[in-house]
C-alpha positions in Angstrom: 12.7 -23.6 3.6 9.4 -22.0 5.0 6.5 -23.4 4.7 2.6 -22.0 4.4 0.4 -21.4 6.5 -3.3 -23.1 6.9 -5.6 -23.5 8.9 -3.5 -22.7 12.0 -0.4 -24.8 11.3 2.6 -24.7 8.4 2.6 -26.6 5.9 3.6 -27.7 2.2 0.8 -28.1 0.8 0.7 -29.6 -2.5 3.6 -27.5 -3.6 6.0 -29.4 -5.8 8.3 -26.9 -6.7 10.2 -23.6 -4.8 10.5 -20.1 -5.3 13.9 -19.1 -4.5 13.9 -15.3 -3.0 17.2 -13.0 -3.1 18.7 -10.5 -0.9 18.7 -7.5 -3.3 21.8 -6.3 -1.9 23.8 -9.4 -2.4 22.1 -11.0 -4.7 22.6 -14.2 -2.7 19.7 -16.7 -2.1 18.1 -15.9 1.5 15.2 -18.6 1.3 13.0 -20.7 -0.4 9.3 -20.2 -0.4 6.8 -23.2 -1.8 5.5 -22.6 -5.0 1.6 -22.5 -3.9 -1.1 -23.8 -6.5 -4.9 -23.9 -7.0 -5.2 -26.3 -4.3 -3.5 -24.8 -2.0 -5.6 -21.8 -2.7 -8.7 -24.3 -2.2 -7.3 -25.8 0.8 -7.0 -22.3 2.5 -10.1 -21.0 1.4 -11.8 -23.8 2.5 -10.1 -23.3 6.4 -11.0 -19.6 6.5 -15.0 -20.1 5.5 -15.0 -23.4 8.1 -13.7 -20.4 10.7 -15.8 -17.9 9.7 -19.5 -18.0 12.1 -16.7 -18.8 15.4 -14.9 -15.5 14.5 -17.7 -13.3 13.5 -19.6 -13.8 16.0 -17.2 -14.1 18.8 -17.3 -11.0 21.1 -16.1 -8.3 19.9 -13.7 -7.3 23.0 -12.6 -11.0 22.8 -11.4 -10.3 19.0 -9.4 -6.5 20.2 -7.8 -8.5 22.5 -6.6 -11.2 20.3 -5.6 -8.7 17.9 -3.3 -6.6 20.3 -1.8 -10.1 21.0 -0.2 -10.0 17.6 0.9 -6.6 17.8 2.5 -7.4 21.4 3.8 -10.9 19.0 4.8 -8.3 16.6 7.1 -6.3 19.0 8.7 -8.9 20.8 10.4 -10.4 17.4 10.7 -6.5 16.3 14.4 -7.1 16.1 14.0 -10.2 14.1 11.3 -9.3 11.7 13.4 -5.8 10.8 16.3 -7.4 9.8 14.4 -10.4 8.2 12.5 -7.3 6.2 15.8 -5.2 5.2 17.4 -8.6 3.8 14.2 -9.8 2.1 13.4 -6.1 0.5 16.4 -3.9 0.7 15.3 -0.4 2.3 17.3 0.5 5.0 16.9 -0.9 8.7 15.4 2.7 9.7 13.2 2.4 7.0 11.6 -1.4 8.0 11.7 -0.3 11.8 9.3 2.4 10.7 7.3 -0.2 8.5 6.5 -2.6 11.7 5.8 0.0 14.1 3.1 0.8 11.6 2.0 -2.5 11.4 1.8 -3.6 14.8 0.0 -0.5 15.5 -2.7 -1.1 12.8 -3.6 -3.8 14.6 -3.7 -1.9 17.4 -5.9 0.9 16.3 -8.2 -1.3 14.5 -8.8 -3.8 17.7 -10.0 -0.3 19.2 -12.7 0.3 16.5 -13.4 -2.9 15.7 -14.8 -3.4 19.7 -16.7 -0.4 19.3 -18.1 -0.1 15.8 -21.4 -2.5 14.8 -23.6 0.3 13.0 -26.0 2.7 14.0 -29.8 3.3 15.3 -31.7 5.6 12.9 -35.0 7.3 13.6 -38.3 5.4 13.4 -41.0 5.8 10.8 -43.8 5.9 13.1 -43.8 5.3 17.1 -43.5 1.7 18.1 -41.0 0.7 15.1 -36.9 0.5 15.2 -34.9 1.2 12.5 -30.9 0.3 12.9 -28.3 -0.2 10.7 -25.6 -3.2 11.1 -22.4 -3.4 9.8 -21.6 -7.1 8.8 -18.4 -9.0 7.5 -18.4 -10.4 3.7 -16.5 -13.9 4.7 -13.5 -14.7 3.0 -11.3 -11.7 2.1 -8.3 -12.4 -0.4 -5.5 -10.1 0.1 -3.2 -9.9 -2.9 0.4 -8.4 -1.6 3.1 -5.8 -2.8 6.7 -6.8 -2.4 7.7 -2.8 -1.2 5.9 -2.8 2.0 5.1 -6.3 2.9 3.9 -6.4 6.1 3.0 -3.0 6.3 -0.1 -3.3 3.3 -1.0 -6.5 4.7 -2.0 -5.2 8.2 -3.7 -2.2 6.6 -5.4 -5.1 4.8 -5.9 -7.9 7.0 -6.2 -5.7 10.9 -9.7 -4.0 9.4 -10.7 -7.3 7.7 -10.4 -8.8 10.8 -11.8 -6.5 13.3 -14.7 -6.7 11.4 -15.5 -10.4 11.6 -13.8 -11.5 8.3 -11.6 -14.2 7.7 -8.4 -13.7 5.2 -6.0 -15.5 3.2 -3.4 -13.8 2.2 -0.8 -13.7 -1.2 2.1 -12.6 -0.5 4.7 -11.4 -3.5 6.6 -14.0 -4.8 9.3 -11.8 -4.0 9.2 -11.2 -0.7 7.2 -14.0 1.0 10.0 -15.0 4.1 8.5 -11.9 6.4 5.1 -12.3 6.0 4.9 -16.2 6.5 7.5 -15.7 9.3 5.3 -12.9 10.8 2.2 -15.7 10.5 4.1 -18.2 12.4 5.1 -15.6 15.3 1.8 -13.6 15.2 -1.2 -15.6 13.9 -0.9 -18.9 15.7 -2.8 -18.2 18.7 -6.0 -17.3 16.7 -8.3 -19.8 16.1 -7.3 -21.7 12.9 -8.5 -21.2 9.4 -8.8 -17.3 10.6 -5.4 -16.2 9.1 -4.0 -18.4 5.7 -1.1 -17.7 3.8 -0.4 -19.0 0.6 2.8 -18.6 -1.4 3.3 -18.7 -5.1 3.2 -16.3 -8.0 0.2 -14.4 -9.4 -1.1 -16.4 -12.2 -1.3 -19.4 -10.2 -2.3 -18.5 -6.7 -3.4 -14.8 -7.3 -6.0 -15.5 -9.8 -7.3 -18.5 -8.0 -8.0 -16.7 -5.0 -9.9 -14.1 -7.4 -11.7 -16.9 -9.1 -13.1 -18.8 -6.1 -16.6 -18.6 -5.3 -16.0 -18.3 -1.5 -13.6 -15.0 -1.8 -16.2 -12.5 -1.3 -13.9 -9.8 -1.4 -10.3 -8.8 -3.1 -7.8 -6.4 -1.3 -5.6 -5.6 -3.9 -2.2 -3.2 -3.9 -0.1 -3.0 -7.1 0.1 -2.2 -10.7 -3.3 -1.1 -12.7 -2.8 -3.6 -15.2 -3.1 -6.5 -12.9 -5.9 -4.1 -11.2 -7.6 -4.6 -14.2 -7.2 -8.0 -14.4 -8.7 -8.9 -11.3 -11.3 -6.7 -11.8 -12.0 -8.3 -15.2 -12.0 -11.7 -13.6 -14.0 -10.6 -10.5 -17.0 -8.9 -12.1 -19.0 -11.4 -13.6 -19.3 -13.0 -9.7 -19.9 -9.2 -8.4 -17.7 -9.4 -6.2 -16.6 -6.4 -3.7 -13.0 -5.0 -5.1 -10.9 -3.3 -2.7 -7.4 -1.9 -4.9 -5.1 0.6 -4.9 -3.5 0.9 -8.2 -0.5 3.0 -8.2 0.6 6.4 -8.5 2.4 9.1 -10.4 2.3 11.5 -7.8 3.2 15.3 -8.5 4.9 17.6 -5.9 4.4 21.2 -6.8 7.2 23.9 -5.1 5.9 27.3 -4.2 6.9 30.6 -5.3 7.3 31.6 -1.8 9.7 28.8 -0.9 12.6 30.7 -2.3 13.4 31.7 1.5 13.1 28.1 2.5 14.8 26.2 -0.4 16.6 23.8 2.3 13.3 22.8 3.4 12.0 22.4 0.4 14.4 20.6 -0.9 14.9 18.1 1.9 11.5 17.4 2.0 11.5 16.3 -2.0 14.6 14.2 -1.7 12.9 12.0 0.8 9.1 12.1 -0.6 11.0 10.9 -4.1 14.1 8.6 -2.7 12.5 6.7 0.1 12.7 3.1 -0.3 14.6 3.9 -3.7 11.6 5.6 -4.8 9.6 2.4 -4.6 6.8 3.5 -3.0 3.3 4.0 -4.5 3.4 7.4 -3.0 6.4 8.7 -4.4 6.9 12.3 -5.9 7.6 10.8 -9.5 6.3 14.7 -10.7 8.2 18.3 -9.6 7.2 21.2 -10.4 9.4 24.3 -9.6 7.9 27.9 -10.1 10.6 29.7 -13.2 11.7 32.2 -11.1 13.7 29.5 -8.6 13.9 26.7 -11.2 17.5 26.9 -11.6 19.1 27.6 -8.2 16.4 25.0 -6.5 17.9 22.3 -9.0 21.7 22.9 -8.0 20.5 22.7 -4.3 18.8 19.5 -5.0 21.5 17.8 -6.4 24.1 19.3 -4.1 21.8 17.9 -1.4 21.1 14.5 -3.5 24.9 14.0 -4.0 25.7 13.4 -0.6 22.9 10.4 0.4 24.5 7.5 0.6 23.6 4.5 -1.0 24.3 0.8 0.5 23.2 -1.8 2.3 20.5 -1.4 4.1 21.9 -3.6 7.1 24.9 -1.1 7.2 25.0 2.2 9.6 24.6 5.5 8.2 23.0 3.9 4.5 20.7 6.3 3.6 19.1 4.4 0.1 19.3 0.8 -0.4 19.2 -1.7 -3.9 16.1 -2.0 -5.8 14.1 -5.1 -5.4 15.3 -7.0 -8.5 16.6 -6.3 -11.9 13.7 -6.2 -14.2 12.8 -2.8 -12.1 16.1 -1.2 -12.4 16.0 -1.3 -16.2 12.8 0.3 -16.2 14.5 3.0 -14.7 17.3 2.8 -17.2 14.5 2.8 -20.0 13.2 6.1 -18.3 15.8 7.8 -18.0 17.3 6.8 -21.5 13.7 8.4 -23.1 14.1 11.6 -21.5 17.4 12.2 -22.0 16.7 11.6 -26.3 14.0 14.5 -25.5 16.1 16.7 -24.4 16.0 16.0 -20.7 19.8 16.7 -18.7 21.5 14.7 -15.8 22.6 17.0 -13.0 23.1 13.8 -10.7 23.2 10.1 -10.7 21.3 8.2 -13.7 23.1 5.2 -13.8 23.7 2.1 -11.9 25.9 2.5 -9.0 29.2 1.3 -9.8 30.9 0.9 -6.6 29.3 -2.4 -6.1 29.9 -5.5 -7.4 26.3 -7.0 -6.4 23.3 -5.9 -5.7 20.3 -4.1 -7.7 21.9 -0.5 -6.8 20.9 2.4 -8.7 22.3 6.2 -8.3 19.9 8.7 -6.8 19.3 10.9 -10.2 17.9 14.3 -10.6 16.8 15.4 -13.9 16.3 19.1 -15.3 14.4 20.1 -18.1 11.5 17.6 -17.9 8.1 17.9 -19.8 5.0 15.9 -20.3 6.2 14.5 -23.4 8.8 12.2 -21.7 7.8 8.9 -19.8 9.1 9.9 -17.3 6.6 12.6 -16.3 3.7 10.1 -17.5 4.3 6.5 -16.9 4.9 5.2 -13.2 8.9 4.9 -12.7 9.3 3.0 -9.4 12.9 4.8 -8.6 15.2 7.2 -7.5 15.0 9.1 -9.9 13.3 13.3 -9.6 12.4 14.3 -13.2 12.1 18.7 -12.3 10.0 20.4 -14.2 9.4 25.1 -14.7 5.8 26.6 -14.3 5.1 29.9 -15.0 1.9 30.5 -12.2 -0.1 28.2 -10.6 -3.1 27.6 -12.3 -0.2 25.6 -14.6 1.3 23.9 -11.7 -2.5 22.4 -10.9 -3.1 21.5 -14.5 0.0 19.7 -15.0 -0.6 18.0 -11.4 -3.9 16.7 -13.2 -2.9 15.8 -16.2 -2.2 11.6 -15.5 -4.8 8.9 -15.5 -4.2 8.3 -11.6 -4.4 10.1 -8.7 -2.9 8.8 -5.5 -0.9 11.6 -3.5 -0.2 15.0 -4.1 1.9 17.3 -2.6 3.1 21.2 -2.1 5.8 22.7 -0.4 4.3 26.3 0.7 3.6 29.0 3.6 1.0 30.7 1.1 -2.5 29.9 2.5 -4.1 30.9 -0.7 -2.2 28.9 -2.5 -2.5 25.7 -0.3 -6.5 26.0 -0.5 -6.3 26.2 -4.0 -4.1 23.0 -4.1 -6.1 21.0 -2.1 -9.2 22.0 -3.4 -8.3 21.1 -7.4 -5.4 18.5 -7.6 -7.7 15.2 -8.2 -5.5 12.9 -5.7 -7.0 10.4 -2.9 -4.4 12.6 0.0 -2.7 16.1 -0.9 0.4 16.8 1.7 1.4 20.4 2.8 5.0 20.7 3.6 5.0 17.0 5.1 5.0 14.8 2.4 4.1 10.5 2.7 3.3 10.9 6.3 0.3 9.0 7.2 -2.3 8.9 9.4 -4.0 5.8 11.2 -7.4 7.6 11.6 -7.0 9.0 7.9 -7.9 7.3 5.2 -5.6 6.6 2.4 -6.6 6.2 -1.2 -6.7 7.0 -4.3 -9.2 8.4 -7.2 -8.8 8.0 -11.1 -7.1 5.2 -12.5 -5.3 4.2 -8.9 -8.6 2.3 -8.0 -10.8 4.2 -5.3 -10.5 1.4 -2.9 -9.7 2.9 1.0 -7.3 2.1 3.6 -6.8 3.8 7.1 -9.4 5.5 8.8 -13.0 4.5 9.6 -12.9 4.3 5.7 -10.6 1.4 5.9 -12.8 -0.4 8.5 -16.1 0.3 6.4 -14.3 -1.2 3.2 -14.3 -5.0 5.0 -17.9 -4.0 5.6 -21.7 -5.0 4.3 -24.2 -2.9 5.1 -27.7 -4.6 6.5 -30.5 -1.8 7.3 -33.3 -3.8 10.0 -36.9 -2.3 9.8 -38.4 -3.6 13.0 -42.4 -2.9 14.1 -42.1 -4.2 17.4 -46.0 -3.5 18.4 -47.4 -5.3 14.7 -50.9 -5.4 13.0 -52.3 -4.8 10.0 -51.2 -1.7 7.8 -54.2 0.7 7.0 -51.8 1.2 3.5 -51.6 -3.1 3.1 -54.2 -4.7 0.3 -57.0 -4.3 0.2 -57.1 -1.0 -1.0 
């Protein structure tokens, strides 16, 4: 059992009941997390607005340093966290290392700005005046968390909310809790309490509680647009600031030109589209091969596809591990199944991996003949699954790239200049890739436009977003105004 964490200390709470969380290998129970209510919620909120005026206004070299303490807390369990992570949510160990090198060095990169960034002095109106703008924390910022990077999209939510004088409290998913309360035990205790809170439980109990509380100036928010707009529905009458990022059907477009490069090309697909089982908000879900290469780039794809292998992601060499949990794997199924009655063709995988007994495994799949008319190429999938698609020239490839209601990522595989300004310059996506697809970058901001939410992590953009913005008009000399009544 693990327990919560408020105001600097675990605890029960008022839970009653536990949420048991699988290992989606196995299948086996790993852990128990409490099943957190609405005064839990109230209990944590309370804590981080009690620790609010000590953080804000405590240096800010005093906060960088406490904040490179937990990414030094970070890397001294790294071994334990990276396991704890690959049991809890199933990508290989590879996979998690990556995630917490990321996350201990968000913290990192945003103690940096945070000591340096407090707003900026502005010319005067007329001599003997000052004119400067201050950035300033909201208060209490809820962070609402996905289960496929779970410590990962908390620091890029809670190492700017911090650095910038806020207080959090933060939701984990109900189905991957164990990490991120184990990573506040390890990381969080030496702040001062009632900075950090985390409350566990499941969305329509804990979630929408932390939307619904007066005190939670602002909502960071990663997952599907429906609960998006949820929250934003709840959120709006109290006008509060939203901070989301909504999902993604994300195209990858394949060149002309890459006929000479197919290896490349195809490599860089299988991983933009099969990491982390293709769970990722950011995964190509969309191909779209130029006719004259359609054919012998699919064989090449699934030659290449046919030899990952899936397993464990504790065990050497596993290149693709289980999906999180069942419900998602038959969406996969339901996918597949549509396209297929449209006329869509297996070349590999699409089916559940057979070879294991346990487990939420699912075959890496590649799909030929794909159009827009399948879900597939329209709805968010959420697995290994690359649905490939013909276009004739590449004014098509950007219109089909367009044509979704969200807009996360995008990405191309090319050598042609042109054609790369022409890419990045029309596709309506938040961060378009050239030939490296899902890398990110700490001082870039990530995002997206459309229906995935607007909201802004990464980057000075990411800093800003925990941010209100206070302009001071100060006439340090005074007396009376030739332009003040009477006239």
């Amino acid at each position: 059992m693990t327990d919560m964490w408020i105001n600097g200390k675990k605890t029960r709470g008022v839970a009653r009941e536990d949420i048991p969380v699988l290992n989606p290998a196995t299948e086996d129970a790993l852990g128990h997390a409490p099943r957190g209510t609405g005064e839990d919620v109230n209990a944590a909120v309370e804590a981080a607005q009690a620790a609010f005026d000590e953080w804000r206004f405590m240096p800010a070299w005093e906060r960088a340093n406490l904040l490179h303490e937990v990414a030094d807390k970070i890397h001294s369990h790294f071994d334990e966290l990276a396991i704890l992570l690959t049991k809890e949510e199933g990508k290989p160990l590879p996979e998690n290392e990556e995630e917490l090198d990321w996350t201990l060095n968000t913290f990192r990169y945003y103690a940096e700005l945070g000591r340096h960034d407090r707003g900026r002095f502005i010319p005067p109106g007329d001599p003997g005046q000052i004119n400067f703008v201050i950035k300033e924390p909201y208060g209490v910022v809820g962070c609402i968390l996905p289960w496929n990077y779970p410590l990962l999209l908390m620091a890029w939510k809670v190492a700017p909310a911090l650095a910038a004088g806020n207080t959090v409290v933060i939701k984990p998913s109900e189905l991957t809790p164990l990490s991120t309360l184990r990573l506040a035990e390890i990381a969080f205790d030496h702040l001062p309490a009632g900075v950090v809170n985390v409350v566990t439980g499941y969305g329509p109990e804990v979630g929408e509680a932390l939307v619904r509380h007066p005190d939670v100036r602002v909502i960071a928010f990663t997952g599907s647009v429906a609960t998006g707009q949820r929250i934003a529905s709840i959120a709006a009458p109290m006008m509060k600031k939203l901070h989301l990022e909504l999902g993604g059907k994300d195209p990858m477009v394949i060149g002309p030109d890459m006929a000479d490069e197919m290896d490349m090309a195809v490599r860089g697909l299988a991983y933009a589209a099969l990491l982390n089982a293709g769970q990722v908000c950011t995964s190509t879900e969309r191909v779209y091969v130029h006719e004259s290469m359609y054919a012998t780039f699919a064989e090449e794809l699934a030659a290449f596809v046919s030899g990952l292998r899936l397993g464990n992601g504790l065990d050497e060499g596993v290149d693709i591990g289980p999906m999180i949990e069942e419900r998602f794997r038959s969406k996969v199924e339901r996918h597949i199944e549509d396209a297929r009655q449209k006329g869509a063709q297996v070349l590999v995988g699409g089916g559940r991996a057979t070879q294991f007994e346990r487990g939420f495994f699912f075959e890496p799949t590649v799909l030929v003949h794909a159009n827009h008319d399948m879900i597939i190429m329209r709805e968010e999938t959420f697995g290994p699954v690359i649905p490939l698609m013909p276009y004739r020239d590449f004014d098509e490839a950007i219109r089909l790239c367009n044509d979704t209601d969200l807009g996360l990522g995008a990405s191309l595989m090319s050598r042609d200049a042109r054609l790369v300004k022409r890419f990045f310059e029309n596709v309506k996506a938040g961060t378009i890739w050239i030939n490296d697809p899902l890398t990110d970058n700490y001082a870039g901001p990530f995002g997206g436009m459309k229906m995935t939410g607007g909201g802004r992590e990464l980057g000075q953009e990411g800093f800003d977003e925990f941010c209100e913005v206070k302009h001071v008009h100060w006439d340090i000399e005074g007396g009376v105004k030739e332009y003040w009544y009477p006239y």
